[in-house]
C-alpha positions as CSV (number, residue, x, y, z in Angstrom):
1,X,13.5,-23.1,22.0
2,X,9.9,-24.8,22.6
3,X,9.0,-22.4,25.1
4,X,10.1,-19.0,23.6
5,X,6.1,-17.9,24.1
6,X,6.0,-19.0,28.0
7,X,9.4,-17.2,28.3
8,X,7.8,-14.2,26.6
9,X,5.2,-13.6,29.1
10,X,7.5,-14.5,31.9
11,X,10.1,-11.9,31.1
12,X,7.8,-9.3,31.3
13,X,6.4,-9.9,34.3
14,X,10.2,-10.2,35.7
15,X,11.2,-7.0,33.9
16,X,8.4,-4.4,35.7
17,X,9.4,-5.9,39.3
18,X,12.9,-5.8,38.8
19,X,13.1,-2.3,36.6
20,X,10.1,-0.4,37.7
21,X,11.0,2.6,35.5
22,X,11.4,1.1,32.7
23,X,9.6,3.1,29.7
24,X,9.9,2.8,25.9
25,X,9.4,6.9,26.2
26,X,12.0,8.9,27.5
27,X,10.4,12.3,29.7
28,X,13.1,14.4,28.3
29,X,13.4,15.8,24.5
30,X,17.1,15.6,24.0
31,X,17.7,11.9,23.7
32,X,16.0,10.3,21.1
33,X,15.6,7.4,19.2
34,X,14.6,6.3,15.5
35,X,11.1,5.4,15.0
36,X,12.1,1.7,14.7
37,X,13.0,1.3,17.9
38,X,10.3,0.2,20.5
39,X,9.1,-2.1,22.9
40,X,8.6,-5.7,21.0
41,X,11.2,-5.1,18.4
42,X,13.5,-7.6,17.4
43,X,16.8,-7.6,16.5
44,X,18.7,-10.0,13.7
45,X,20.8,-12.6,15.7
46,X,24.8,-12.8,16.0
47,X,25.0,-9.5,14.1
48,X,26.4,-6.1,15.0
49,X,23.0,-4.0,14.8
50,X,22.9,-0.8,14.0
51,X,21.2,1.4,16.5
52,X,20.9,5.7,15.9
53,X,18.9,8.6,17.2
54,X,19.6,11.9,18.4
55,X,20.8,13.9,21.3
56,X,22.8,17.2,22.7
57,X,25.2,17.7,20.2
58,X,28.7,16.0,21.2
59,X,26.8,14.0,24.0
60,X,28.1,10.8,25.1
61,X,25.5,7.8,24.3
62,X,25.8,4.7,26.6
63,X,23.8,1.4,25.7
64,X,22.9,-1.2,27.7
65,X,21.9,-4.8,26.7
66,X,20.5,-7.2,29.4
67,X,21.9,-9.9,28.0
68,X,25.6,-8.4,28.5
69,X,26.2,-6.3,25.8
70,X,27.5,-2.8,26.3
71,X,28.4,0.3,23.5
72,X,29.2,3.5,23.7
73,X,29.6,6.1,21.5
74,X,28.9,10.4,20.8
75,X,26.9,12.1,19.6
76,X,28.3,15.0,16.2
77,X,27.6,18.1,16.6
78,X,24.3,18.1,14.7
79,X,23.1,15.2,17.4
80,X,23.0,12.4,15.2
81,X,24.3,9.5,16.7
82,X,25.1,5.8,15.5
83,X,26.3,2.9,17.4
84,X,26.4,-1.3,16.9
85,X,25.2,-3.5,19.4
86,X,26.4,-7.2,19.3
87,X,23.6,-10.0,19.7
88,X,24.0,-13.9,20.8
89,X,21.8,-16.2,19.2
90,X,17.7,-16.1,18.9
91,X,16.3,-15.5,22.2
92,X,14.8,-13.2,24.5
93,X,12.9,-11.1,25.8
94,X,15.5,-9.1,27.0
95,X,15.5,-5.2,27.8
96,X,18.1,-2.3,26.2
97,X,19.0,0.7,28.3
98,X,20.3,3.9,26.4
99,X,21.2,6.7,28.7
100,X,23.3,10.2,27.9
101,X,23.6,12.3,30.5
102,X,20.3,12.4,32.8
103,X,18.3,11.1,29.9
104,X,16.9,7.4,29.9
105,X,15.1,5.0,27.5
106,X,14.4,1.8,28.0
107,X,13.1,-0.5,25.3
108,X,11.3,-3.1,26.8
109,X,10.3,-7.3,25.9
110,X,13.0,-7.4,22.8
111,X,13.6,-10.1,21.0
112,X,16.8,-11.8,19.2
113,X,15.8,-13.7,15.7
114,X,16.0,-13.3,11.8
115,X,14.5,-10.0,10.6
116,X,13.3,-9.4,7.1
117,X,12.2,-6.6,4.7
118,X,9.0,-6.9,2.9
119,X,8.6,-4.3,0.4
120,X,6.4,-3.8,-2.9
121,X,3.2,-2.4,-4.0
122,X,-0.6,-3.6,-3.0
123,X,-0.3,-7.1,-3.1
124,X,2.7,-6.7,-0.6
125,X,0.5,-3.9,1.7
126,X,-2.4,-5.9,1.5
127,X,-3.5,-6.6,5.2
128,X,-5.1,-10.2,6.5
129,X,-8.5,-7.7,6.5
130,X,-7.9,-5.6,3.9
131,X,-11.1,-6.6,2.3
132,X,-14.1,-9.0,4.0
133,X,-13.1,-12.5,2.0
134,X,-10.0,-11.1,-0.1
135,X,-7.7,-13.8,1.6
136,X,-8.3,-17.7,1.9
137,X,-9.9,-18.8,5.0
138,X,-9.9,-15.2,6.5
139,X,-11.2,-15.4,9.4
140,X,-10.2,-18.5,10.5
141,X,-6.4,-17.0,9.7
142,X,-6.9,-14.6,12.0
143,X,-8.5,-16.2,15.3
144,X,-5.5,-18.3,14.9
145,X,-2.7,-15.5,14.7
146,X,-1.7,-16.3,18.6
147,X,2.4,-16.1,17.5
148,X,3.8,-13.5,20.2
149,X,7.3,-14.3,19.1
150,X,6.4,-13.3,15.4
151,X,6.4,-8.9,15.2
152,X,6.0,-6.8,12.4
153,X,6.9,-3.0,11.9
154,X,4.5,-1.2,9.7
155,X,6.2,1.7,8.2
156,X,3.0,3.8,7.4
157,X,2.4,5.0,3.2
158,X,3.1,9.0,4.1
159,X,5.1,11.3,2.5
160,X,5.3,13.4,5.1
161,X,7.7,11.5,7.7
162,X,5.1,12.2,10.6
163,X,2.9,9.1,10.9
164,X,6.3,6.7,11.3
165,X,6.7,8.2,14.8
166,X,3.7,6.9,16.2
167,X,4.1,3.4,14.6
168,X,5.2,0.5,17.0
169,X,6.3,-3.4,16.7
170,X,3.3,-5.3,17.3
171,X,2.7,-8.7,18.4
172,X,0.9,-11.2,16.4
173,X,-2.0,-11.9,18.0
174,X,-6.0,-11.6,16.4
175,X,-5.9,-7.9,17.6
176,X,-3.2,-6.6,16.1
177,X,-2.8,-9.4,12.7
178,X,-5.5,-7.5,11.0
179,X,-3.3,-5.1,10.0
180,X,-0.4,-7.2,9.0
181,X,1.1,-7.2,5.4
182,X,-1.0,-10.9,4.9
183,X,1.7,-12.2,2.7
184,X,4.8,-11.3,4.9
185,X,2.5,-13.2,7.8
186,X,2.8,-16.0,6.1
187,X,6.5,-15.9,4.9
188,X,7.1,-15.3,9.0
189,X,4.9,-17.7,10.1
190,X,6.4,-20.5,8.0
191,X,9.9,-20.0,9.1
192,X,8.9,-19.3,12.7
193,X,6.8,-22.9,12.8
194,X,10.0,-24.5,10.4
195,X,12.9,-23.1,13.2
196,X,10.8,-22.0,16.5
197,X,12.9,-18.6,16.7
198,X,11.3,-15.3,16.9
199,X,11.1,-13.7,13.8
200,X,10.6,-9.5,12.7
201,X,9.6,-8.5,9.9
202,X,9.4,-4.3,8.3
203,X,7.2,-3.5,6.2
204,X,7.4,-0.6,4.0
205,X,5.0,-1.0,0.8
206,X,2.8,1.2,-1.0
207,X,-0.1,0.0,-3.2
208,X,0.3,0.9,-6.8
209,X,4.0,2.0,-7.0
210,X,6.7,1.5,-9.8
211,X,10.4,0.3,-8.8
212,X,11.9,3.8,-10.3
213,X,10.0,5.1,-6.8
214,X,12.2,3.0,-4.8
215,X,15.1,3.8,-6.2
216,X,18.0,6.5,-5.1
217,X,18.5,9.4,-7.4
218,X,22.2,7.9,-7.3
219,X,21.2,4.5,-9.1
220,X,19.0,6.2,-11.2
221,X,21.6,8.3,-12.7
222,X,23.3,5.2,-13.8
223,X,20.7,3.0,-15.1
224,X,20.3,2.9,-18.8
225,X,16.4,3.4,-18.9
226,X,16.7,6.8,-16.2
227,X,19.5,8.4,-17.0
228,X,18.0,10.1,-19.3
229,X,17.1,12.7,-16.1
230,X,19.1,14.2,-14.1
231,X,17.3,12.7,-10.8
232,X,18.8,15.3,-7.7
233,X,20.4,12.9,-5.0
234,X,19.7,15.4,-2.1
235,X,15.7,14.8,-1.0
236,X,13.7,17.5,-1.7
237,X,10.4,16.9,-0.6
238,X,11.2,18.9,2.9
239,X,12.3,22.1,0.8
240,X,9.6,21.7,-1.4
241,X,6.1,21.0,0.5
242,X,5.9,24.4,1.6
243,X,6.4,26.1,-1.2
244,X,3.6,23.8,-2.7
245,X,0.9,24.0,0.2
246,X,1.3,27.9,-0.4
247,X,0.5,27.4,-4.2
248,X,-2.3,24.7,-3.4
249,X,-3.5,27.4,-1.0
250,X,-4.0,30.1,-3.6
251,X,-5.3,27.2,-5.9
252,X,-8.5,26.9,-3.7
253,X,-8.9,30.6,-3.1
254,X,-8.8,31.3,-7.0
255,X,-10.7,28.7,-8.5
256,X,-13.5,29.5,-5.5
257,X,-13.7,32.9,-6.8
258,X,-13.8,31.9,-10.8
259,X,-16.4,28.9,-10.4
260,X,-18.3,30.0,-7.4
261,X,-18.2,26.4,-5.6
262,X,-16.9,25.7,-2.5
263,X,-13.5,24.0,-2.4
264,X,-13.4,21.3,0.1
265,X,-10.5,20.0,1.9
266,X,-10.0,16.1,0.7
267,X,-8.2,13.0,2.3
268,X,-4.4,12.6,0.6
269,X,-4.7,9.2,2.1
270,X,-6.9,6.5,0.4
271,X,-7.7,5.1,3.7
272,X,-8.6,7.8,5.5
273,X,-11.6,8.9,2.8
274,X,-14.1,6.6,4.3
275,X,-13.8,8.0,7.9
276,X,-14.7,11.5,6.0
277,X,-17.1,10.7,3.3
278,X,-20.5,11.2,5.2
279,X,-19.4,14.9,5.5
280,X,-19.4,15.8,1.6
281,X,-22.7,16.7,-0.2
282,X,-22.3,15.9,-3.8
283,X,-25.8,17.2,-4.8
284,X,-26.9,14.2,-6.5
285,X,-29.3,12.5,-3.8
286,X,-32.0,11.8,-6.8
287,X,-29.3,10.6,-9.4
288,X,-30.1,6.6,-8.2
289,X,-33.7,7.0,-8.4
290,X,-35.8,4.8,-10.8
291,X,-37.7,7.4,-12.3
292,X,-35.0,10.0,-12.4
293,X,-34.4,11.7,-15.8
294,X,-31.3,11.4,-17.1
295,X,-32.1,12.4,-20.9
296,X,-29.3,15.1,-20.8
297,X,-26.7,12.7,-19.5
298,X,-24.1,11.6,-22.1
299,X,-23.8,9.2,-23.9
300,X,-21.4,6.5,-23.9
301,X,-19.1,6.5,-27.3
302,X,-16.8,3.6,-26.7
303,X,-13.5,2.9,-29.1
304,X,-13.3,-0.9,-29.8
305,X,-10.4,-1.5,-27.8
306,X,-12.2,-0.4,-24.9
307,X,-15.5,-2.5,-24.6
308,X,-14.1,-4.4,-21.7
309,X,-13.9,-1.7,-19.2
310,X,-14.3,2.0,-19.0
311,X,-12.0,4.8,-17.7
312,X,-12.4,8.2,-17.1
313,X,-9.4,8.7,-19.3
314,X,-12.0,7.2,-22.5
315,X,-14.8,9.7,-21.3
316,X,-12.6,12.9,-21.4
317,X,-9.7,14.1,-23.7
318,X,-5.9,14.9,-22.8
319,X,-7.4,18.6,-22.8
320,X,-9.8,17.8,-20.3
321,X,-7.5,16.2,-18.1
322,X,-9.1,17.7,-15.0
323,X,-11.9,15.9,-15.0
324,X,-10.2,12.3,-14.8
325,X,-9.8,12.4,-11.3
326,X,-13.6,12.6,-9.2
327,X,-16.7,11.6,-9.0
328,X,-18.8,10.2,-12.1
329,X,-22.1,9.0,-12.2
330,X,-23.6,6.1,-14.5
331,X,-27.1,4.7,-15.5
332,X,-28.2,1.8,-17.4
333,X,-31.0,-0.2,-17.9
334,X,-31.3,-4.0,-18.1
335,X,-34.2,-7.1,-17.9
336,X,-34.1,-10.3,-16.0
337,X,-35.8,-13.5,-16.7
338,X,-36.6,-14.6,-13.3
339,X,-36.7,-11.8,-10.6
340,X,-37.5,-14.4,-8.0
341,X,-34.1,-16.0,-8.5
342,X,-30.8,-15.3,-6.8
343,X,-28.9,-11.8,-8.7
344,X,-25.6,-11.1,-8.0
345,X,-24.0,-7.8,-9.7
346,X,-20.4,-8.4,-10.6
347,X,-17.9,-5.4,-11.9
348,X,-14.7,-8.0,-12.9
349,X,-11.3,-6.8,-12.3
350,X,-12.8,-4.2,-9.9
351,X,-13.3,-0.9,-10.0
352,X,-11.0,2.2,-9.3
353,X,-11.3,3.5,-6.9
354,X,-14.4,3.7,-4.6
355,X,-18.0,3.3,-5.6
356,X,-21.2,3.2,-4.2
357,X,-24.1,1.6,-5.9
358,X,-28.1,1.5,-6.6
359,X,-30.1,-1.4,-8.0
360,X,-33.4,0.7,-8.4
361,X,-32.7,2.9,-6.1
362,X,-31.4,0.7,-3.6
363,X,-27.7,0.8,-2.5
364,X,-26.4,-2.7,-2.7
365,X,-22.9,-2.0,-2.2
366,X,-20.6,0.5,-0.8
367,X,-16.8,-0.1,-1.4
368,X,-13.8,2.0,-0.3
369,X,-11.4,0.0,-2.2
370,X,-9.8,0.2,-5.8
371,X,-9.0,-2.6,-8.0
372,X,-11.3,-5.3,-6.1
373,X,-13.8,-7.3,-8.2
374,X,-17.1,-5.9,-6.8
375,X,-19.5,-9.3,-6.4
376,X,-22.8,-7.6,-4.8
377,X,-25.8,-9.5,-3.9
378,X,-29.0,-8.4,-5.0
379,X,-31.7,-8.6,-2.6
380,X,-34.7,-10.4,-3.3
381,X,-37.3,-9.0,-4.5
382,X,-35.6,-5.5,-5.6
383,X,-35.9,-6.8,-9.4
384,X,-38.7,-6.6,-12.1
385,X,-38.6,-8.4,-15.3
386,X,-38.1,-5.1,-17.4
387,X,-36.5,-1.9,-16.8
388,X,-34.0,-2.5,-14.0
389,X,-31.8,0.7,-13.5
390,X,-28.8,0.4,-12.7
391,X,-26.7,3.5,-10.8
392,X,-23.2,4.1,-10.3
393,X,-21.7,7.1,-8.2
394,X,-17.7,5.9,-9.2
395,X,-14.8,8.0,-7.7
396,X,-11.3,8.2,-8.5
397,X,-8.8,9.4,-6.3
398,X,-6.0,10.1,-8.6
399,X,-5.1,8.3,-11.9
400,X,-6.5,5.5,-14.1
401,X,-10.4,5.7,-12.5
402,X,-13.1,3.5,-13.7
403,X,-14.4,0.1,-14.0
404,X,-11.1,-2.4,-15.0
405,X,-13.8,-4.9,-16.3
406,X,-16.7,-6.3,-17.7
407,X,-20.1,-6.0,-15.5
408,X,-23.2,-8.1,-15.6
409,X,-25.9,-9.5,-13.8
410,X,-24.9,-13.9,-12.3
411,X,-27.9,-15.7,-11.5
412,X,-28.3,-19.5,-11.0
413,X,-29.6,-19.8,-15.1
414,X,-28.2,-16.8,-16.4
415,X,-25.5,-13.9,-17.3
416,X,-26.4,-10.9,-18.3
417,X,-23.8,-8.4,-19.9
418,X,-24.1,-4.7,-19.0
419,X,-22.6,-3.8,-21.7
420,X,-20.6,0.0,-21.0
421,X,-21.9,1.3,-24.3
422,X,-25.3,1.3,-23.3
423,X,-24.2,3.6,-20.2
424,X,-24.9,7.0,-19.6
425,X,-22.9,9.5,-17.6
426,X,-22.5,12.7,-16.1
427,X,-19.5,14.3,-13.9
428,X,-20.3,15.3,-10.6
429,X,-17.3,16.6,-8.9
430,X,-13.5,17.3,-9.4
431,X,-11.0,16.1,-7.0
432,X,-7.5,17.9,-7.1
433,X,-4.7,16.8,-4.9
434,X,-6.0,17.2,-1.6
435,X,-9.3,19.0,-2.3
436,X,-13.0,18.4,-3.9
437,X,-15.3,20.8,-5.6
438,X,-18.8,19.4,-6.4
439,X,-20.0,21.3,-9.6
440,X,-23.3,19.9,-10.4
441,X,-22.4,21.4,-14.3
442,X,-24.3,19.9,-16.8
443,X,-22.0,18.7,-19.6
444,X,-22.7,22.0,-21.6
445,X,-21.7,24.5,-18.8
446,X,-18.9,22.2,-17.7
447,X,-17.2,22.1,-21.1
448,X,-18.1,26.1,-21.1
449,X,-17.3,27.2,-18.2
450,X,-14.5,24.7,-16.6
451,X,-12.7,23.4,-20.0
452,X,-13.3,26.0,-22.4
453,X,-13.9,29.2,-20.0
454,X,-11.1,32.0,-19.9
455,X,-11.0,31.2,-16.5
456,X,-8.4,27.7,-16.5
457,X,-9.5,25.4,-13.6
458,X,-6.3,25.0,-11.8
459,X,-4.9,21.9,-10.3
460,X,-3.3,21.5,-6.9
461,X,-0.3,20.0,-6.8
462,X,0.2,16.4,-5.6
463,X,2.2,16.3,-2.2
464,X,1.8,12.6,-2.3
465,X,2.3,11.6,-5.4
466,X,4.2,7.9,-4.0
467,X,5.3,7.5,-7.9
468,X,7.6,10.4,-8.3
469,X,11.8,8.8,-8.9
470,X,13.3,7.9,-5.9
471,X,10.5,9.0,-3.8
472,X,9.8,6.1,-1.8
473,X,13.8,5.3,-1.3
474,X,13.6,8.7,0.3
475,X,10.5,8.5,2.5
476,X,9.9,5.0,2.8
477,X,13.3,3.3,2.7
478,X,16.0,5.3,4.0
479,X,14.1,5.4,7.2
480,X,15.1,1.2,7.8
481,X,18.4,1.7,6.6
482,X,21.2,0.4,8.3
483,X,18.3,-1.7,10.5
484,X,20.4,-5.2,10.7
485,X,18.2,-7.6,8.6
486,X,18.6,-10.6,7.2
487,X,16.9,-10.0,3.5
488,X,14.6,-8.7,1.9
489,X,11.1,-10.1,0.0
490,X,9.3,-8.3,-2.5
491,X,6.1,-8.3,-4.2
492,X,6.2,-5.8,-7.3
493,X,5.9,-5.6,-10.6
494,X,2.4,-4.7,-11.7
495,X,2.7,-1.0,-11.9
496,X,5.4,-1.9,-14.5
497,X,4.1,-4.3,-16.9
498,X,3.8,-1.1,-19.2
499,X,7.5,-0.9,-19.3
500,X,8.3,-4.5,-18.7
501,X,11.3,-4.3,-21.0
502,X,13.3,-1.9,-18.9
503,X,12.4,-4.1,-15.5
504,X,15.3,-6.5,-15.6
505,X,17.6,-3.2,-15.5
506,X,15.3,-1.7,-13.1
507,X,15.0,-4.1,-10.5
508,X,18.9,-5.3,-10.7
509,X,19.8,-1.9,-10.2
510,X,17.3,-1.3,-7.3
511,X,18.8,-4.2,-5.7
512,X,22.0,-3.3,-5.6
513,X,21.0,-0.3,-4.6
514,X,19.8,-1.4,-1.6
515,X,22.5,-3.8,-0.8
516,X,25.4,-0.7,-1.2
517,X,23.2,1.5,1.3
518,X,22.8,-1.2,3.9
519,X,26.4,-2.2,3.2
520,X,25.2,-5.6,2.9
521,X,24.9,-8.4,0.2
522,X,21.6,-9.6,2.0
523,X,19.7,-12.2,0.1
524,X,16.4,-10.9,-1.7
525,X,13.5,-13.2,-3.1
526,X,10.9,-11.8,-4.9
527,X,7.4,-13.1,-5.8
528,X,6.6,-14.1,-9.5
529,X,3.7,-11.5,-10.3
530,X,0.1,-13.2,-10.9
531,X,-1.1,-14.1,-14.2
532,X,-3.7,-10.9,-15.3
533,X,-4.7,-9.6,-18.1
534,X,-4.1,-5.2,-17.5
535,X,-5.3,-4.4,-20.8
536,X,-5.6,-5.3,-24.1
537,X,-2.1,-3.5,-24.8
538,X,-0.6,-4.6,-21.4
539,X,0.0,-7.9,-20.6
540,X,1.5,-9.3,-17.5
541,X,3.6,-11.8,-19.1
542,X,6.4,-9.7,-20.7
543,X,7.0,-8.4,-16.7
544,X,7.2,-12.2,-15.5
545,X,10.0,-12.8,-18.3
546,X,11.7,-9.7,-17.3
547,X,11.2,-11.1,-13.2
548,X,13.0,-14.5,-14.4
549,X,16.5,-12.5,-16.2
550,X,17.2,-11.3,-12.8
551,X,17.6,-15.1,-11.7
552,X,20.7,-15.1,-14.2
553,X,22.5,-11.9,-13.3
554,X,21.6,-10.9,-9.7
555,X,23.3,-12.4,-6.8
556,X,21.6,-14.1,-4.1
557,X,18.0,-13.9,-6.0
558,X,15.2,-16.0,-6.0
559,X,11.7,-16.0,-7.5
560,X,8.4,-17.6,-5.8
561,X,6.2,-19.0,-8.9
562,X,2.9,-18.1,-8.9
563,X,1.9,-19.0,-12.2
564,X,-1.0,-21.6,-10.5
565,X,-2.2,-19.2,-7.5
566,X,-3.3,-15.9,-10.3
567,X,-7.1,-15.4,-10.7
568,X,-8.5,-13.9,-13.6
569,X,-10.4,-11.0,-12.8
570,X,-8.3,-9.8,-9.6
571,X,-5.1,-8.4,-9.7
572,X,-4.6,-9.4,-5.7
573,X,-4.9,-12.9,-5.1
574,X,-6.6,-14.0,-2.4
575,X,-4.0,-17.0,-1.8
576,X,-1.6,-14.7,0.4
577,X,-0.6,-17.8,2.3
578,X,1.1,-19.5,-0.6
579,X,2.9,-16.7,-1.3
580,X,4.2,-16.4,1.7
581,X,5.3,-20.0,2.2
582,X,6.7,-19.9,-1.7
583,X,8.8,-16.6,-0.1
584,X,10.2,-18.9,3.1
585,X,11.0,-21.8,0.8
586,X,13.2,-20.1,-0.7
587,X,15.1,-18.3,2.4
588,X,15.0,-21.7,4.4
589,X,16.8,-23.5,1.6
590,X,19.3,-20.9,0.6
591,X,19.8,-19.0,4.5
592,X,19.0,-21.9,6.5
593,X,20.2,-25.0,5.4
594,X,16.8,-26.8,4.6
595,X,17.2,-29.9,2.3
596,X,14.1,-28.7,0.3
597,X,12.6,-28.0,-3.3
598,X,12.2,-23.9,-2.5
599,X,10.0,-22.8,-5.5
């Protein structure tokens, strides 16, 4: 199939003379499709696919493949409708007509292949441009992504079920790459340059999450480290969001009237708060000055264990829990030998989640995403031998805020340690679920008024909290199920190192989990997580041990070592492309037939 691209562009030329009306959208409401389905979509070869939607309740449902395939099928009474296609080998494009009644949709330029899952948490999600330099050879990755026979389906991180219905199958091409799971790229790319065949791919991962999130109430219930909870099997987010958007509503208008600040609607979505940020004022435009008195700030009163990063959970008690999620500000002073040399300001491990920063008084970075190491370059000139002040305006969005890591000052000759005990701080601004209230309380009137008051601050309630059981099986998975695929990758583990002895359960159950709702005993390799040190407490190892058990009593598993590709003070890698090869390895060996060492 050498020229499966040429063919591409020829098809779809052929396909608007021969079928003029041809449209992924149909002009009527009545028949309907899953969100999956669209233009560029491909379909797992020699396998009876799956395809549902909705229509008229007891409507017949008539598709039509152009390469000869024909199903029919009705419609309940509710509307739902399932039917299975048949497919011939990789090929394509070809074109599928679904008609009921006077209703029509036509998905256009589809393509026959392998089609894989790829699920997990960040260092799945993370895109090829996630971050400027956060992947190997970046750019030159991207001007090269000219594979239109590789697609991926992005199922988007919302709670909700809204945003899915304007996602699409894209191409990979420079345009639309940048927003590709990087290390599914380049588990695709590798088996679509080992076997020339088109190849899809779904992606449905969400930065951060455990594998209890991805989990059905139903497996929950029987696994020995959740059982302990009666987890409902029915999805309740639907019945419940209402019922807490009222309560979050009455949230704002009470704490407004007991504090007196202005409650200010607040991105759910991380990715979405940089697009908004110009429009909040948090009253602090003088807080990164040089000369700027910060005698009342606090005081920085570090346990031990804790000299190697700083959270907001050290700063404030469990009874002050309120004020771990917002926006803190820190100062520190430090001296340089040389100010004429090259500075660079490094917070190792990164910082959670967004900061902006001042080198007297100058912002020298600006950074909307958690967990990166921040490596800003100080311009020349900015420093003095003595005194340089150092700013910080750090905001979390929800959970574990602050800097993961050391910080210090890199030159050519020299490192110097900002040591976090020599900080001070002051709390700006409270975010709660969906809103943000600047205070601009001095410690003394905040501890009065907000933690000690008679008047409680009260918290919203999260209405995307992505960690709740079985919340992502519900909102993320179950939308892709029955989608024919051939497996499944996966790239999780670090949002369970804290629990690393219950993983080997966890993960065996969520697997065949997954395999009983698809009704399939689909192979599944998943990557070996990075070596990274979380804490002093947490350490990734115990997780990686847990990761090799499933080997020995899961089916159809495999692992993709990535003991040699970890780095030190980044929990994401920036070699995505080994990771994705490691991934293909393993599924050309033990699905294809390769005569290869996998991982």
């Amino acid at each position: 199939m050498k020229t499966i691209e040429q063919l591409i562009i020829l098809s779809t030329l052929l396909a608007v003379c021969i079928n003029p009306k041809i449209n992924a959208q149909s002009s009527r409401k009545e028949l309907s499709l899953s969100p999956l389905f669209t233009d560029h979509m491909v379909l797992q070869q020699k396998n009876l696919n799956p395809i549902w939607g909705m229509a008229r309740g007891g409507a017949e449902i008539k598709v039509t493949a152009s390469w000869g395939e024909t199903a029919k099928t009705r419609a309940n009474s509710n509307g739902k409708w399932q039917i299975k296609l048949n497919t011939p080998v990789y090929g394509g494009p070809y074109f599928i007509r679904i008609e009921s009644g006077d209703d029509q949709i036509v998905l256009n330029k589809v393509l026959i292949g392998e089609v894989w899952l790829a699920s997990g948490q960040s260092n799945m999600e993370w895109k090829m441009n996630h971050c400027s330099g956060c992947i190997d050879n970046q750019d030159e990755e991207i001007a090269n992504a000219n594979f239109p026979a590789i697609r991926m389906f992005k199922v988007p991180m919302d709670l909700s079920g809204k945003k899915i219905n304007n996602q699409k199958w894209e191409q990979a091409n420079p345009q639309n790459v940048v927003d590709f799971s990087a290390t599914a790229y380049f588990f695709a790319r590798e088996l679509h340059q080992k076997m020339d065949i088109p190849i899809g791919i779904i992606n449905t991962s969400w930065g951060g999450t455990r594998v209890e999130a991805w989990t059905s109430p139903k497996k929950l219930n029987e696994l020995s480290p959740t059982n302990h909870i009666k987890h409902q099997e029915e999805d309740v987010y639907e019945a419940d969001i209402e019922k807490y958007i009222r309560y979050n509503d009455s949230v704002v208008l009470i704490n407004e009237k007991n504090f007196g600040f202005k409650m200010l609607e607040f991105p759910i979505y991380k990715e979405e708060v940089e697009k908004k940020w110009h429009e909040y004022d948090f009253k602090d435009q003088n807080f990164s000055e040089v000369h700027f008195n910060d005698t009342q700030w606090n005081k920085i009163n570090l346990d031990p264990d804790f000299e190697n990063n700083l959270f907001f959970e050290n700063l404030y008690s469990k009874n002050q829990s309120v004020l771990e999620d917002g926006t803190v500000w820190f100062r520190t002073k430090f001296d340089v030998k040389n100010p004429a040399a090259i500075h660079n300001l490094i917070f190792s491990k990164g910082i959670d989640d967004f900061d902006q920063t001042f080198i007297n008084g100058q912002n020298i970075g600006n950074t909307f995403l958690h967990l990166d190491e921040r490596n800003y370059a100080i311009p020349l000139g900015l420093l003095k031998k003595k005194n340089n002040v150092l700013a910080v305006r750090l905001t979390d969005f929800i959970g574990g805020g602050g800097f993961r890591g050391p910080a210090y000052i890199l030159s050519a000759n020299d490192s110097i340690a900002l040591p976090f005990r020599d900080f001070k701080y002051k709390h700006q601004a409270i975010i709660t679920n969906g809103y943000l209230m600047v205070h601009n309380y001095n410690e003394q009137d905040l501890q009065k008024k907000i933690i000690n008051g008679e008047n409680k601050f009260l918290k919203a309630h999260n209405i995307n909290e992505a960690n709740e059981y079985s919340i992502l099986y519900h909102r993320m998975l179950k939308p892709t199920i029955p989608y024919g695929i051939k497996g499944v990758i996966w790239y999780q583990g670090e949002a369970n190192v804290g629990n690393y002895e219950e993983y080997t359960v966890l993960l065996d159950g969520m697997i065949r989990d997954w395999r009983s709702n698809w009704n399939d005993d689909f192979s599944f390799y998943f990557a070996q997580i990075a070596p990274y040190t979380y804490s002093n407490k947490e350490n990734s190892q115990g997780l990686r041990d847990a990761q090799r058990k499933i080997l020995n009593i899961t089916p159809k598993t495999g692992m993709a070592i990535l003991l040699d590709i970890g780095e030190e003070n980044d929990i994401h890698p920036h070699n995505k492309q080994d990771v994705g090869k490691r991934l293909a390895l393993l599924a050309l060996n033990k699905d294809y037939g390769f005569d290869l060492v996998d991982s």
